[in-house]
ROSE-4610 file (N, C-alpha, C; in Angstrom, 1 decimal, always signed):
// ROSE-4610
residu = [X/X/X/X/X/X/X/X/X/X/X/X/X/X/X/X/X/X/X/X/X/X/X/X/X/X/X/X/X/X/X/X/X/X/X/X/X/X/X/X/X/X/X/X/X/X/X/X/X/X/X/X/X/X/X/X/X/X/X/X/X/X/X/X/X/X/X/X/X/X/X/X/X/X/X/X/X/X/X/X/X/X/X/X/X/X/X/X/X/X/X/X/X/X/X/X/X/X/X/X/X/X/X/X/X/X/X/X/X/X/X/X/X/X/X/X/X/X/X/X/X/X/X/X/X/X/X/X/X/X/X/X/X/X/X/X/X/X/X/X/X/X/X/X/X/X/X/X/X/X/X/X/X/X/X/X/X/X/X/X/X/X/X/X/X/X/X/X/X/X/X/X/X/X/X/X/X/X/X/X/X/X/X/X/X/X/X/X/X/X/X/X/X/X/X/X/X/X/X/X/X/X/X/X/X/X/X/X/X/X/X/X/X/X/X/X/X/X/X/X/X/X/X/X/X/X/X/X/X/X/X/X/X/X/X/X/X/X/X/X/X/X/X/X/X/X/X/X/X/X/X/X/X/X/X/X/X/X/X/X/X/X/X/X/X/X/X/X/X/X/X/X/X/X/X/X/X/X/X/X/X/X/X/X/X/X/X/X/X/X/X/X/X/X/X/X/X/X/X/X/X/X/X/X/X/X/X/X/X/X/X/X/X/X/X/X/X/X/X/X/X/X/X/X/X/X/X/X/X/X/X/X/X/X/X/X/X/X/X/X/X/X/X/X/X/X/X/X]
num = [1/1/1/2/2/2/3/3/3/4/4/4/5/5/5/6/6/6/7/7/7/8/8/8/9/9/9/10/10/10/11/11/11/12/12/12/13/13/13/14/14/14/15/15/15/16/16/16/17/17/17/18/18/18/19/19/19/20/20/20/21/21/21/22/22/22/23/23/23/24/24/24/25/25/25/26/26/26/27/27/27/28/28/28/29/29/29/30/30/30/31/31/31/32/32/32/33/33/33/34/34/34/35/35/35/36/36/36/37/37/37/38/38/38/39/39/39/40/40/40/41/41/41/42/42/42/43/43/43/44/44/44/45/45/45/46/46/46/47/47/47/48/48/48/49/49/49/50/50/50/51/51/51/52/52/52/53/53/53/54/54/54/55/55/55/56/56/56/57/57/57/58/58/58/59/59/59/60/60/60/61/61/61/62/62/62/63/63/63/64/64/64/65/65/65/66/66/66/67/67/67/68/68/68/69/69/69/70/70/70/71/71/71/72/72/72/73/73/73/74/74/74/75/75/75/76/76/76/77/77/77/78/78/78/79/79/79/80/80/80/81/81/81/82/82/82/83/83/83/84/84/84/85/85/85/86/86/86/87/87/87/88/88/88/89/89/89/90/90/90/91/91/91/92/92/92/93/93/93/94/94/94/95/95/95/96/96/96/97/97/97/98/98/98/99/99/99/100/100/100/101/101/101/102/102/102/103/103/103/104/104/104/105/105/105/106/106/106/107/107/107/108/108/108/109/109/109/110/110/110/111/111/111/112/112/112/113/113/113/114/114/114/115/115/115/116/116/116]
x = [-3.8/-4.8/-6.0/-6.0/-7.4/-8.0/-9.2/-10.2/-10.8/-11.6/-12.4/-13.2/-14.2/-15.3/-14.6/-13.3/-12.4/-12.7/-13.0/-12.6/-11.2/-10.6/-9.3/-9.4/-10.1/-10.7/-10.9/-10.4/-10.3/-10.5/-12.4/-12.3/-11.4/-10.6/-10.2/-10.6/-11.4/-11.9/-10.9/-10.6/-9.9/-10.7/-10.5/-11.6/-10.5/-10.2/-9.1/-10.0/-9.8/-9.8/-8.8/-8.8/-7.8/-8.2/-7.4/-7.2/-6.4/-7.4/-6.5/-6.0/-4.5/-4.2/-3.6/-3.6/-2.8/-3.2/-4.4/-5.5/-4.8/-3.9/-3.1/-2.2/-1.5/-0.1/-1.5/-2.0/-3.3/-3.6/-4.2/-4.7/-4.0/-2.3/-1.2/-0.8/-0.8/+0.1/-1.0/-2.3/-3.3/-3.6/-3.4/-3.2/-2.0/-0.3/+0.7/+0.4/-0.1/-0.9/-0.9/-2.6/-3.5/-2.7/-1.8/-0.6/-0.2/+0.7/+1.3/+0.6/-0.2/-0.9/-1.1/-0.3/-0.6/-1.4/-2.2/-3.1/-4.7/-4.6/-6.0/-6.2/-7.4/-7.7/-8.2/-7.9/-8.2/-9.1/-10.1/-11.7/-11.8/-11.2/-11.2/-10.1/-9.1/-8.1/-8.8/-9.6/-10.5/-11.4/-12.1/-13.4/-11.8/-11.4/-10.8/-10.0/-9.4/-8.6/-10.0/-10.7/-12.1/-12.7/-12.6/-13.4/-12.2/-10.8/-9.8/-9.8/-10.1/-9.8/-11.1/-12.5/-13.3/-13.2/-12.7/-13.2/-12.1/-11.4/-10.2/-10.6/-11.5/-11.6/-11.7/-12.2/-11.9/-10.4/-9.6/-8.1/-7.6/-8.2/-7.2/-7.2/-9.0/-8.9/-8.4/-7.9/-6.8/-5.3/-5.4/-3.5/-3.6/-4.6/-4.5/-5.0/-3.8/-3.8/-3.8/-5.0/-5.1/-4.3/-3.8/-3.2/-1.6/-1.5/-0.2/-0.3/-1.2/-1.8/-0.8/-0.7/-0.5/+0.3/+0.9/+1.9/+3.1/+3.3/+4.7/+4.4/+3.5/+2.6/+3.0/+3.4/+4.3/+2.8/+2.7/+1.7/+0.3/+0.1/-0.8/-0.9/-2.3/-2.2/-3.7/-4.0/-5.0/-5.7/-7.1/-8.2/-8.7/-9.2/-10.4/-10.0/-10.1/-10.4/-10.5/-11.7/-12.4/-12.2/-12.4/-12.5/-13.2/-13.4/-13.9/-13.6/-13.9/-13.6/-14.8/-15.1/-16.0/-15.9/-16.0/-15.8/-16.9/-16.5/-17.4/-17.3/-18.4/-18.6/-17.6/-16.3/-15.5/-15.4/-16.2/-16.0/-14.7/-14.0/-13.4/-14.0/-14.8/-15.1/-15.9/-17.0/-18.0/-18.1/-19.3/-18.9/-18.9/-19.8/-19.7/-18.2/-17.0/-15.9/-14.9/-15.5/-14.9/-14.4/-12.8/-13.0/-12.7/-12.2/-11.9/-13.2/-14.2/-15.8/-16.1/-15.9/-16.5/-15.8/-14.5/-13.7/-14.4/-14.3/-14.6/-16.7/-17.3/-18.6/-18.4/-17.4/-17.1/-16.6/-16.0/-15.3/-14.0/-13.4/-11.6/-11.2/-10.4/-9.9/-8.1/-8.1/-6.9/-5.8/-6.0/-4.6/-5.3/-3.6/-3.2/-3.8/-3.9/-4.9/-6.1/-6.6/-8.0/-8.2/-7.5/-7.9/-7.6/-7.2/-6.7/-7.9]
y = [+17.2/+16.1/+16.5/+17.8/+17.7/+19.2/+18.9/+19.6/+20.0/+21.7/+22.4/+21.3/+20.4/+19.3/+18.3/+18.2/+16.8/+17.2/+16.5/+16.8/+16.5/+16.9/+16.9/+15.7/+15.7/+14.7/+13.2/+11.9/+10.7/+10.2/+9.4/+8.4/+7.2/+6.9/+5.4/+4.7/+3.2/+2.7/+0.9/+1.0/-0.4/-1.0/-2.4/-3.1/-4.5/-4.4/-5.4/-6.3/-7.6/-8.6/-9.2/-9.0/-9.8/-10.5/-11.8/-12.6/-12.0/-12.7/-11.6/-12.9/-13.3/-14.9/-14.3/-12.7/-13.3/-11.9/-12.0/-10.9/-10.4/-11.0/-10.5/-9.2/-9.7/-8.8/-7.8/-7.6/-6.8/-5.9/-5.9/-5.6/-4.7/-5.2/-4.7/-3.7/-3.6/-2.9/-1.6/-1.5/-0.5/+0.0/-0.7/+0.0/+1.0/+0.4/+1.1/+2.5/+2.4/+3.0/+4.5/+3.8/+5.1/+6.0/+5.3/+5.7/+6.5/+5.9/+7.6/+8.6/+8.7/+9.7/+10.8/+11.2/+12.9/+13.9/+13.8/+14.7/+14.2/+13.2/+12.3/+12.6/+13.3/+14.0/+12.4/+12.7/+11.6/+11.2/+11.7/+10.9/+10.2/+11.1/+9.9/+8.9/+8.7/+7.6/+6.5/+6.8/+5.9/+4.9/+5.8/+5.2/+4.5/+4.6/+4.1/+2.8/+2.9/+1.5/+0.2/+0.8/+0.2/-0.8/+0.6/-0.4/-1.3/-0.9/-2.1/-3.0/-3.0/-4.5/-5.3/-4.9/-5.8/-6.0/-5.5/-5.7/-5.8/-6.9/-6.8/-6.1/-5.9/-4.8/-3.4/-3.3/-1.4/-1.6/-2.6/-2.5/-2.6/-3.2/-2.7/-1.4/-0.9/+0.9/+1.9/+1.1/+2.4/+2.4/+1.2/+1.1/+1.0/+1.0/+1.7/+2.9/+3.1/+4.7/+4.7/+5.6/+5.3/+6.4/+7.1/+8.5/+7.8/+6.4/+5.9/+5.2/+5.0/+4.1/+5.2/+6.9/+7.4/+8.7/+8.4/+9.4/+9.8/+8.4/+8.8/+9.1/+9.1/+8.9/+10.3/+10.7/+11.7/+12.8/+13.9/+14.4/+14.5/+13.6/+13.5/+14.2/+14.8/+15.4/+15.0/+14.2/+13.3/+14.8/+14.6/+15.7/+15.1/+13.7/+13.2/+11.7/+11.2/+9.7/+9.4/+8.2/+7.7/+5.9/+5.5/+4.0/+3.4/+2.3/+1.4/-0.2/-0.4/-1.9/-2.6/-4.0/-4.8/-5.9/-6.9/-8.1/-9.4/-9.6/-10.6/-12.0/-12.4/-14.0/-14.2/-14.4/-15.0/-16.1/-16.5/-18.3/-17.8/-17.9/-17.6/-18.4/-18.8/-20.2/-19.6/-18.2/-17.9/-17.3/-16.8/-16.2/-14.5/-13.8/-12.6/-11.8/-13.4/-12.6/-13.1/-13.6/-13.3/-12.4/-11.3/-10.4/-10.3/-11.3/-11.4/-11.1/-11.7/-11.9/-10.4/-9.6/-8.2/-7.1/-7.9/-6.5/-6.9/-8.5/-8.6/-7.7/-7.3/-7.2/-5.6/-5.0/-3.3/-2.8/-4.3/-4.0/-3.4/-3.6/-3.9/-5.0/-5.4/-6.7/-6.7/-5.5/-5.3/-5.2/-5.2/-4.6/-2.9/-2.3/-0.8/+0.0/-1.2/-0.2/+0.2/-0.8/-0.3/+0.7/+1.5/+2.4/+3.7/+3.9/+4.6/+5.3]
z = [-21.2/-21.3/-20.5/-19.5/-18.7/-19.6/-19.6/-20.7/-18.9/-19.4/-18.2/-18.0/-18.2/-18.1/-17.0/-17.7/-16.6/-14.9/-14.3/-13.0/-12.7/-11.7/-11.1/-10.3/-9.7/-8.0/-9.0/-7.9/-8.3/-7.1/-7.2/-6.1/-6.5/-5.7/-5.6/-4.7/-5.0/-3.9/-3.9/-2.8/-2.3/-1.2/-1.6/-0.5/-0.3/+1.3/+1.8/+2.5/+2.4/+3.3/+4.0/+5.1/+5.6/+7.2/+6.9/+8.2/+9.5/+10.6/+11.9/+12.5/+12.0/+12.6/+14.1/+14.4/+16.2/+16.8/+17.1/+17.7/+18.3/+19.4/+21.0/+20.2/+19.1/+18.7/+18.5/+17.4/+16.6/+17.7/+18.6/+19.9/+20.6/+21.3/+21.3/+20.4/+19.3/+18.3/+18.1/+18.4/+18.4/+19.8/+20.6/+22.2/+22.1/+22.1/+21.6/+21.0/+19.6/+18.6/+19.4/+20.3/+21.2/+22.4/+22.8/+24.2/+23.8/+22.4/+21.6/+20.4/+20.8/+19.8/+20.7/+20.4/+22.0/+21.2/+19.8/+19.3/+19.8/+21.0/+21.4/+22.4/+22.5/+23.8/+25.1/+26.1/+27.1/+27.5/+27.0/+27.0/+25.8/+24.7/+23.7/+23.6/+24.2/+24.7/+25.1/+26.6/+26.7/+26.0/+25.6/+24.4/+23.7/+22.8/+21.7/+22.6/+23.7/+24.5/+24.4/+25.0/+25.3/+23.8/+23.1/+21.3/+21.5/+21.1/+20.8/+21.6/+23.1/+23.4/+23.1/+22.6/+22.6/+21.1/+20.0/+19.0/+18.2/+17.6/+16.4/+15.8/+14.8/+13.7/+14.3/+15.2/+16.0/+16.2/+16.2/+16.4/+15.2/+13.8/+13.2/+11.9/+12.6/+11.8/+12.6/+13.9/+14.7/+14.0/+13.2/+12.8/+11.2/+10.1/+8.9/+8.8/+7.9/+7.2/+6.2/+5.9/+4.1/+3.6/+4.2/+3.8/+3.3/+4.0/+3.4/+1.8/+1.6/+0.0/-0.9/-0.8/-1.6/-1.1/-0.2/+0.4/-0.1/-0.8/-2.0/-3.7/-3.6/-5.0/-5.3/-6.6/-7.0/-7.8/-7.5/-8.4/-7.7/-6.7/-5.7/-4.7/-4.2/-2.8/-2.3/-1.2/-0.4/+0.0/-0.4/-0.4/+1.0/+1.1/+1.7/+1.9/+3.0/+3.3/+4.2/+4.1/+5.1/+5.0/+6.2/+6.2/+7.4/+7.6/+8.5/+8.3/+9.0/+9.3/+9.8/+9.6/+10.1/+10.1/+10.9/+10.9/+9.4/+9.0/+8.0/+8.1/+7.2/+6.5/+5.5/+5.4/+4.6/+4.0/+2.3/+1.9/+0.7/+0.3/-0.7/-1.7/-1.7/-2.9/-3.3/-2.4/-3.3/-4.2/-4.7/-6.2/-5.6/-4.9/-4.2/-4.0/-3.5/-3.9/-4.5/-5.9/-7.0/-7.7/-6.9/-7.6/-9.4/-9.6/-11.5/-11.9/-11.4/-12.1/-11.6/-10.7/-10.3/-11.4/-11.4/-12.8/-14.1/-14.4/-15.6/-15.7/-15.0/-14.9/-15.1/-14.7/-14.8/-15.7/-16.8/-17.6/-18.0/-16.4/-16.5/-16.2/-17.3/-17.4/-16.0/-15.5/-14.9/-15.6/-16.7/-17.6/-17.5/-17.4/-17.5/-19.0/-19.8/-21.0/-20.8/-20.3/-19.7/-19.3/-18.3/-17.7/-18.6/-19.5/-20.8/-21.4]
């Protein structure tokens, strides 16, 4: 099915929102995180203890891994990935994140044929 023209390489983009209902655990569980990472050199231990206690979102791109989205994924091997985190304006009511209205605008309805 791949013709010389096809590329191999597939960006996949995921965009998570989520609620931080109990900062303390979040905080905790990314401190933990930085303790055991013995590939973190001790200046950057610091800096990284530092972002997480002031900032939930610097605590919770110390504890996603995107390299897990596709670690079991059969046929796959992770070239490149990057992420960040940021605190936002969350309405769910608005239209901005409507994601049905953003697929229906790209022209995937989220059915599996689509992408065919």
């Amino acid at each position: 099915m791949s013709t010389p023209e096809t590329s191999r390489f597939v960006r996949l983009h995921v965009e998570l929102v989520l609620e931080i209902d109990d900062p303390r655990a979040l905080t905790a569980a990314a401190l933990t995180r930085i303790a055991s990472d013995g590939s973190m050199p001790d200046e950057e231990r610091g800096h990284a203890r530092s972002a997480v206690g002031e900032d939930e979102a610097e605590a919770l791109a110390y504890l996603v891994e995107p390299s897990e989205l596709v670690g079991e994924v059969p046929g796959v091997e992770l070239v490149q990935a990057s992420w960040s985190s940021e605190r936002i304006d969350y309405d769910p009511e608005a239209l901005e994140w409507d994601l049905d209205e953003y697929d229906e605008a790209e022209g995937d309805n989220g059915d599996v044929d689509a992408a065919r």
